[in-house]
C-alpha distance (Angstrom), angle and dihedral (degrees) to the residues before:
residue distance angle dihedral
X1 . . .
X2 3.82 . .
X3 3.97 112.3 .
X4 4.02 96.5 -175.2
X5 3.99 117.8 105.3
X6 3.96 112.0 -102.5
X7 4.09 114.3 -137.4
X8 4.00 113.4 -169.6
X9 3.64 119.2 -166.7
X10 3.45 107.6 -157.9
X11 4.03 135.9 24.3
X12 3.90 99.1 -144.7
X13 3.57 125.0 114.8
X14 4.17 97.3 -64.7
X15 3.97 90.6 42.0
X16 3.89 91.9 46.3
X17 3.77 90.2 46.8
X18 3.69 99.4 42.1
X19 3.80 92.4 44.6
X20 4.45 83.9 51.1
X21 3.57 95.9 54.6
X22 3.50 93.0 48.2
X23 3.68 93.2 53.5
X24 3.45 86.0 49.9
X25 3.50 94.8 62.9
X26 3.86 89.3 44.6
X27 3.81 94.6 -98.3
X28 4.08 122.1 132.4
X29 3.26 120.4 -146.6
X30 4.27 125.1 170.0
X31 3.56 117.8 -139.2
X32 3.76 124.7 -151.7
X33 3.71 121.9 -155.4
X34 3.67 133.4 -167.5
X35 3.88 93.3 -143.8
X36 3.81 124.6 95.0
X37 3.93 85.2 -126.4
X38 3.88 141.1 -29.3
X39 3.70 115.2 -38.5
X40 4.00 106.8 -137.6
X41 3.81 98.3 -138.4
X42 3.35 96.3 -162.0
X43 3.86 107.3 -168.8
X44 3.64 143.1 88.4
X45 4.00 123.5 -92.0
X46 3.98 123.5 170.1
X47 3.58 125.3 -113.9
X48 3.87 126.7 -159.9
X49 3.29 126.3 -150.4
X50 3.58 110.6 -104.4
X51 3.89 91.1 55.5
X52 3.83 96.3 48.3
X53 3.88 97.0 40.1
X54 4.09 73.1 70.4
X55 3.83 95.0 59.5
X56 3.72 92.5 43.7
X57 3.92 85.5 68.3
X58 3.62 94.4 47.7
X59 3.66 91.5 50.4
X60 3.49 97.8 35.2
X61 3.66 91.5 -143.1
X62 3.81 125.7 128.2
X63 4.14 121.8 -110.2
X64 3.89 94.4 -109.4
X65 4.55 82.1 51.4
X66 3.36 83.7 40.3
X67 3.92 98.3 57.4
X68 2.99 101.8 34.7
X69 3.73 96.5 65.0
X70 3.38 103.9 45.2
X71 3.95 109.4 22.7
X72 4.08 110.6 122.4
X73 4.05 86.2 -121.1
X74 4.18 92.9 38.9
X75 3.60 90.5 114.0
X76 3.72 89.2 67.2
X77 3.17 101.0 37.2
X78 3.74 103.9 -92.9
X79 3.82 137.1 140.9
X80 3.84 101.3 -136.0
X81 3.66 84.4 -107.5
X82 3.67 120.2 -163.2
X83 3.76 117.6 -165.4
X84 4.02 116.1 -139.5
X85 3.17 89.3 6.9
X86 3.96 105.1 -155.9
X87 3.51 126.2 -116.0
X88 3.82 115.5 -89.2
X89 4.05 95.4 -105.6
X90 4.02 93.3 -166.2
X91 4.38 85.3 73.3
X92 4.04 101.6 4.1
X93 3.75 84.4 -133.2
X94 3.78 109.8 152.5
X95 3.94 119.1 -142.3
X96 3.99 91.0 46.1
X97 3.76 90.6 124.9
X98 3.74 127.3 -164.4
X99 3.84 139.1 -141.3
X100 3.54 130.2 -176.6
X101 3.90 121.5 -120.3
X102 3.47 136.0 -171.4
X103 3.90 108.3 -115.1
X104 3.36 111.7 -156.9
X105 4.57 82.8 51.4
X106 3.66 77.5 56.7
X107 3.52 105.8 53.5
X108 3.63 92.0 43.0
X109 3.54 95.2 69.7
X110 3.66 100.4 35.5
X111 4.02 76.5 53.7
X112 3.72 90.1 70.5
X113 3.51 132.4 114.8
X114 4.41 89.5 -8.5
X115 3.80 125.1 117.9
X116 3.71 114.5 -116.1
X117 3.37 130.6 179.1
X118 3.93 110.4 -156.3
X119 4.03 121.4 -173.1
X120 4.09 87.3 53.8
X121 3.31 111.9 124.9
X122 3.60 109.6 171.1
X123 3.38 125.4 -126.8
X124 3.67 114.4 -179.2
X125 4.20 140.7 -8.4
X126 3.96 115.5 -131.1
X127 4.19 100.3 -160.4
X128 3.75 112.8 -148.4
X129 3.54 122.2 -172.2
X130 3.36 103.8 -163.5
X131 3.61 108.2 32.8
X132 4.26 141.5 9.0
X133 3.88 115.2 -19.5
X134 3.97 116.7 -128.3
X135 3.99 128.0 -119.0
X136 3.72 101.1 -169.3
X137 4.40 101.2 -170.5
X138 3.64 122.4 -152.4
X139 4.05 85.9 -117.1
X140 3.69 92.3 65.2
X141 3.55 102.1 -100.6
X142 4.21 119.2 124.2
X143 3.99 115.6 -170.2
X144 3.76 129.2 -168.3
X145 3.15 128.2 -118.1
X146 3.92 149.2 -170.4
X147 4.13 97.1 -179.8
X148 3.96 116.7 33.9
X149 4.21 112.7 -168.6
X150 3.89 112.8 -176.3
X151 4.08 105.4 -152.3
X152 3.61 96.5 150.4
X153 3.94 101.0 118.0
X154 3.68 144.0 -107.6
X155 3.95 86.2 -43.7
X156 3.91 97.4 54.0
X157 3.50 126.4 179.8
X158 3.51 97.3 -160.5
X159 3.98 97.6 47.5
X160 3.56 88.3 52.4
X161 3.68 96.8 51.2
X162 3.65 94.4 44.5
X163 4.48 104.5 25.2
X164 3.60 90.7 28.4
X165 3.76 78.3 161.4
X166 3.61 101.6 69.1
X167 4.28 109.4 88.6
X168 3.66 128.6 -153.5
X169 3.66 107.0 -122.8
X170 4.39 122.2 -140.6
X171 4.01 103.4 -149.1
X172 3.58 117.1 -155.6
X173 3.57 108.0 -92.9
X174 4.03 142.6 113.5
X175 3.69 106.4 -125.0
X176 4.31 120.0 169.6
X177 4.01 113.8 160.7
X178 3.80 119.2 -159.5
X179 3.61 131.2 -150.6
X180 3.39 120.6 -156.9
X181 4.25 139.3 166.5
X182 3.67 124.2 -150.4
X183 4.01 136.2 169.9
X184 3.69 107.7 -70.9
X185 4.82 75.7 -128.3
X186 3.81 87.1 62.5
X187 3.79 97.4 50.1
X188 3.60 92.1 46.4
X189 3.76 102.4 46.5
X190 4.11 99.0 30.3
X191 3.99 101.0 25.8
X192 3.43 113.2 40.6
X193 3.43 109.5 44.0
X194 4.09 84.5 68.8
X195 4.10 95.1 43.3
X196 3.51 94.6 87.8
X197 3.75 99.4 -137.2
X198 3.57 96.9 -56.7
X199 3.74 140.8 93.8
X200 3.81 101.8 -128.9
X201 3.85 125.9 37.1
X202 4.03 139.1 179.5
X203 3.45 143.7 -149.6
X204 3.59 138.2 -172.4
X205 3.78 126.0 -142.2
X206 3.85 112.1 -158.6
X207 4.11 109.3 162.2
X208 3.52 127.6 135.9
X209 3.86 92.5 -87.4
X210 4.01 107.0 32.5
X211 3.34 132.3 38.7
X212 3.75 112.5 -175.7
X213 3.75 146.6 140.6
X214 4.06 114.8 -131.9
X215 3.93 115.2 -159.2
X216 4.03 117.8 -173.2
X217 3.73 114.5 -178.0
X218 4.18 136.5 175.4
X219 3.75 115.4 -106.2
X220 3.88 103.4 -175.8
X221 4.14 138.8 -64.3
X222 3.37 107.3 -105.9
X223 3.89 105.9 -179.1
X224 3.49 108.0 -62.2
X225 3.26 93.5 -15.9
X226 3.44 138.6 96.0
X227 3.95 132.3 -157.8
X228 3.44 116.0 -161.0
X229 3.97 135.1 169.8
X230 3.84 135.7 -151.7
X231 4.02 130.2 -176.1
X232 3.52 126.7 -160.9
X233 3.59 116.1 -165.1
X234 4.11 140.3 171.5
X235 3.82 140.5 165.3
X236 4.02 111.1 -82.0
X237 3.25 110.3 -105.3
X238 3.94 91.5 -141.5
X239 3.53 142.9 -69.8
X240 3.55 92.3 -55.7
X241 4.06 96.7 61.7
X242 3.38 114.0 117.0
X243 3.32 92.9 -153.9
X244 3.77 94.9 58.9
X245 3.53 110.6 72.8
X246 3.52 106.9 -177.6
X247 3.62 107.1 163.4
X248 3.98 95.3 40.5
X249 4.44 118.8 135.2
X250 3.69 116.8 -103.0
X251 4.17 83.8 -103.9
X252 3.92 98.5 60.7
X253 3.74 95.2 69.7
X254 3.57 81.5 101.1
X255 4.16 96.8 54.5
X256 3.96 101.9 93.6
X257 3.76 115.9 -174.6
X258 3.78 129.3 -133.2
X259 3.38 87.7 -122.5
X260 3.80 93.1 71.9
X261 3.77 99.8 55.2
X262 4.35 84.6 48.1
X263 3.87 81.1 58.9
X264 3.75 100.3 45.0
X265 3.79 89.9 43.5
X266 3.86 95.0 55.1
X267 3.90 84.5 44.2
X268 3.56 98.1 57.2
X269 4.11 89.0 42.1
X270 3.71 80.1 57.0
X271 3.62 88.0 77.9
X272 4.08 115.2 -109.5
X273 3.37 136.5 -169.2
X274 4.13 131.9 -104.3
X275 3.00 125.0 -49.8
X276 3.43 97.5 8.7
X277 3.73 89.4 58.6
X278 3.64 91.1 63.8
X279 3.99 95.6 34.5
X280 3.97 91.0 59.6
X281 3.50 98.3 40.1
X282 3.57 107.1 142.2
X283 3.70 109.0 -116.7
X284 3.73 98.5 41.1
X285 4.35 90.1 54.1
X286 3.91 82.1 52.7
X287 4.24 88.3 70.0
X288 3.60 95.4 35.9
X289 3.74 126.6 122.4
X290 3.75 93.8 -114.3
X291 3.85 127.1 -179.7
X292 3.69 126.8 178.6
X293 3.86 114.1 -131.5
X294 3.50 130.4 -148.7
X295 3.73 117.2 -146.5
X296 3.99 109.9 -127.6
X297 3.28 146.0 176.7
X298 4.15 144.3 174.5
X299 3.14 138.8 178.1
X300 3.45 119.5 -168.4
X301 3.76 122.1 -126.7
X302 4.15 107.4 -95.8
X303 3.77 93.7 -145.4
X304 3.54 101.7 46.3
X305 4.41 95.7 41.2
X306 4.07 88.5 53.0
X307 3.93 89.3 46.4
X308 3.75 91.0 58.0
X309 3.94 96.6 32.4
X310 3.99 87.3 62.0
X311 3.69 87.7 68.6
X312 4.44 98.2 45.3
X313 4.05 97.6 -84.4
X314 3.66 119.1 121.1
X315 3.82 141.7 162.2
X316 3.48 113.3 -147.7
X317 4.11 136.0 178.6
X318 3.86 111.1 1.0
X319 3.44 95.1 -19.3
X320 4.12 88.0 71.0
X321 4.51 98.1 24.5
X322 3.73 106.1 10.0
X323 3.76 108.0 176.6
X324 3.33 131.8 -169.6
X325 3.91 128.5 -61.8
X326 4.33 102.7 -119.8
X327 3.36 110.5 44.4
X328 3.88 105.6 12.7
X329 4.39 135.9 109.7
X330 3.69 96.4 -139.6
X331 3.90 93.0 128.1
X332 3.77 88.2 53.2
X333 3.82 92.9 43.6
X334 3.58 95.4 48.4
X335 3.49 87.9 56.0
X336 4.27 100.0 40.4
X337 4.09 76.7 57.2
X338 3.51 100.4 48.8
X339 4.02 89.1 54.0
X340 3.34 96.2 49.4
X341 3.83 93.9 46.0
X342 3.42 87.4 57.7
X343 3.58 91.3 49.2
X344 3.31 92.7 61.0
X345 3.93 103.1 42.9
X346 3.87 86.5 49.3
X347 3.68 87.8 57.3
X348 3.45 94.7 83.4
X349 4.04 143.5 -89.5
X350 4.11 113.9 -12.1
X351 3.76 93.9 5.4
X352 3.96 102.6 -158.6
X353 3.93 105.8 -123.8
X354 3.20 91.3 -173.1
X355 3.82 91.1 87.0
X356 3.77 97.8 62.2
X357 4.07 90.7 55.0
X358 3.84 87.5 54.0
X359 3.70 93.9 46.1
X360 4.07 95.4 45.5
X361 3.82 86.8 44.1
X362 3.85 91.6 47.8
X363 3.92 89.0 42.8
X364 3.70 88.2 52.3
X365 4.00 96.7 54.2
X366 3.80 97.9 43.7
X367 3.97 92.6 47.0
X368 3.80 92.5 54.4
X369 4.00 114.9 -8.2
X370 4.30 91.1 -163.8
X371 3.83 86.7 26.8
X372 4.37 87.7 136.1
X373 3.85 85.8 47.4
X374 3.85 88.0 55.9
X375 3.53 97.4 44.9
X376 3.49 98.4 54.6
X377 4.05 91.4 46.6
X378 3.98 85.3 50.4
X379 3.66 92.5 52.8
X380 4.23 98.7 42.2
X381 3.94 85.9 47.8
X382 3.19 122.8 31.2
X383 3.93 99.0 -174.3
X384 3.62 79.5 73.8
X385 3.73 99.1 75.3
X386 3.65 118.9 103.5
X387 4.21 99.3 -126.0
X388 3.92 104.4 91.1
X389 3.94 121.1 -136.9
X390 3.66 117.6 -50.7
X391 4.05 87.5 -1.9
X392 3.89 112.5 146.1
X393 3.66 118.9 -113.0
């Protein structure tokens, strides 16, 4: 069993689920988080298969336990179904199906029973080749460690203290998510009749003057209550786009411009079908929760991650591949990483890291050898994505 002292930086989905299946193979590890306490991230994301059979382990619970807990329709009963479920484009293997969970239910329980340390924000990595690596946190505090994992997101503080070389990319594309509650009646009666037996549904615009995809998913009940999301997205139609922010601060996600409610009102007079007729109806998008998101990627340098993985320092999840928000696996690849991490750490004393990189690089080519080429034509045209109009996701 691994003796060395286990640093995670980073309690989100790849730090929770790293630091479970450690503890699950009787291995502590202490996570440090930059957050005052947990966020509740409460909305739905899908999980395939092969990333959740993972969690089942950790766990220890079966699928049906599994589901049942943390699907975004659990509360009724439901499986998080997703109808035509697509095929798992990271392997093209068919039968890889796909649910959709709630996160923040998710989080919660892989929350249990770890030690985090929230209010850590860390400030800089001191490598040490010889001997314990050094967190130094913006609160003062430095800790020693043997093992350093960096699952602190696309914005990492630990890849850009250590590959400050490796750049989040902005792709070209319009992106505003809306959060909305409505009477657990109205969903029933008005919504989902037209959801097709599934949690999460698309559409694409294509008219002379829009061009759009529209994505309207199940968060969770919540009494009688329900929280739903929607996403409207569309290539940027250059620099000049007001909708397409590009070079905006982490804190204006929040600042919405006029111009988009101008565009979803001459959408929705464009005539659209249920429920998305009633979801972007004009007056109720004006008192959404509505965040603009920027579409980003990274991927980290393979050279310089395996040089400092050879001593105990990895990135893992988005922190070390982010990809974009619609359309990408990060949840499941954040947690595929944090099982094989603790594979490897289990394995015994000075577990080489290096190993995993190699594999999820290797992994990466053979699944799709020009799979950044194809992302970025997915994202500047959207009639290139393989679901067909109104086809579930």
């Amino acid at each position: 069993m691994a003796k060395q002292t286990v640093s995670i930086v980073g309690a989100g989905l790849s730090g929770l689920s790293l630091g479970r299946c450690l503890q699950r193979r009787g291995i502590k590890a202490t996570l440090y988080d930059r957050n005052p306490s947990s966020p509740p991230n409460s909305y739905g994301i899908s999980l395939y298969h092969e990333a959740y059979r993972h969690v089942l382990g950790a766990l220890d619970v079966s699928e049906s336990a599994f589901k049942s807990r943390v699907a975004v329709d659990a509360a009724i009963g439901g499986t998080g179904k997703v109808n035509n479920a697509a095929v798992n484009y990271m392997n093209d293997k068919l039968g890889n199906i796909c649910f959709r969970a709630n996160r923040g239910k998710l989080e919660d329980w892989l929350r249990e029973g770890l030690e985090i340390k929230w209010e850590h924000e860390l400030k800089d990595v001191v490598c040490s080749s010889s001997g314990k690596h050094s967190l130094i946190f913006a609160n003062g505090q430095t800790v020693q460690s043997d093992i350093v994992i960096g699952a602190d997101g696309p914005h990492s503080s630990l890849r850009k203290s250590l590959l400050p070389d490796s750049k989040l990319e902005v792709h070209p594309m319009v992106v505003y998510n809306g959060k909305r509650r409505i009477s657990r009646l109205d969903y029933e009666t008005k919504i989902l009749p037209n959801m097709q037996d599934s949690t999460i549904i698309n559409h694409e615009v294509d008219t002379p003057s829009i061009k759009a995809w529209l994505y309207f998913s199940l968060n969770e009940y919540k009494g009688d209550q329900v929280s739903v999301s929607w996403t409207y997205s569309r290539a940027a139609k250059g620099n000049e786009d007001v909708l397409y922010k590009s070079e905006r601060a982490l804190s204006g996600a929040a600042d919405i411009p006029p111009e988009l409610f101008h565009e979803l009102q001459t959408l929705h007079q464009s005539g659209l079908p249920q429920p998305f007729a009633d979801i972007f109806e004009p007056s109720l998008v004006k008192s959404d929760r509505i965040l603009h998101w920027l579409m980003r990627s990274v991927d980290v340098h393979q050279e310089q991650h395996l040089a400092i993985s050879k001593q105990g320092i990895i990135a893992i999840g988005d922190a070390a591949h982010a990809e974009p928000i619609v359309g990408g696996y990060g949840a499941n690849l954040a947690i595929e990483d944090a099982a094989g991490i603790a594979m490897l750490i289990a394995s015994g004393d000075n577990p080489d890291l290096s190993t995993w990189i190699e594999y999820r690089h290797q992994s990466s080519k053979s699944a799709h050898p020009n799979k950044l080429a194809l992302t970025r034509a997915t994202l500047t045209y959207p009639d290139l994505k393989t679901t067909t109009k109104s086809e579930n996701l």
